[in-house]
N, C-alpha and C positions, 0 to 999 in steps of 0.2 A: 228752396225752403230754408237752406240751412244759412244760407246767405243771409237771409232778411231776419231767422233769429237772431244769429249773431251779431248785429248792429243793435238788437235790442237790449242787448247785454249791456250798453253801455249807462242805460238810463231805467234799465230794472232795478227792483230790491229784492223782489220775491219770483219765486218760483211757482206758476202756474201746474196743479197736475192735469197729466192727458186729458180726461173727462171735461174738462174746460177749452183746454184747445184743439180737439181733437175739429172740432166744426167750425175752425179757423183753417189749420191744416189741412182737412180733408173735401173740405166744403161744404153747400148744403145742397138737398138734403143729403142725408148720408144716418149710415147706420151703424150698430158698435165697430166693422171691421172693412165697411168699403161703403164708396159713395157713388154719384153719378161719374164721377170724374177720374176715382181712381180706384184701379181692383182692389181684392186681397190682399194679392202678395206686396203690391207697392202702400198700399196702407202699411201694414205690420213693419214693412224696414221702415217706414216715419216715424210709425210709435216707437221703435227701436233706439234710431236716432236718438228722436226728441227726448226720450227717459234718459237715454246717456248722458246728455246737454245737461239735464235738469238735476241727476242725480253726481256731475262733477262740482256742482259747489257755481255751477259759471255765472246764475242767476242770481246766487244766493238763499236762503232759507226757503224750503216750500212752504208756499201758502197755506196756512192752516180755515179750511172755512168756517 
C-alpha cells in the first residue's frame, strides 16, 4: 500500500482525507473500521500510516471539500 502511495506523491497537489480513501485502501464493501479483505487491526495501522503520509506535508495541502 505504502508503495503505490508513494509514487503518487510525485504527481499529487493535494491531500485526500481518510474518508475518501479509505474504500481505496481498504476495499469494497467495507465499513468505518474493516472490510471484507482486511480486519481491524490491519485497517487502523493503514489509517495510521496513511494520516502520517498525509499529515508530513508529502502530498501537499489537504483537500478542503
Amino acid at each position: 500500500m505504502m508503495e503505490v502511495e508513494l509514487l503518487k506523491r510525485q504527481w499529487t497537489e493535494r491531500a485526500e482525507h481518510w474518508d475518501v480513501m479509505r474504500r481505496y485502501l481498504l476495499g469494497e464493501p467495507h465499513g468505518s473500521r474493516s472490510s471484507l479483505f482486511v480486519d481491524q487491526d490491519t485497517a487502523m495501522t493503514i489509517k495510521k500510516i496513511y494520516v502520517a503520509m498525509i499529515e508530513s506535508g508529502m502530498y501537499g495541502p489537504l483537500k478542503m471539500e
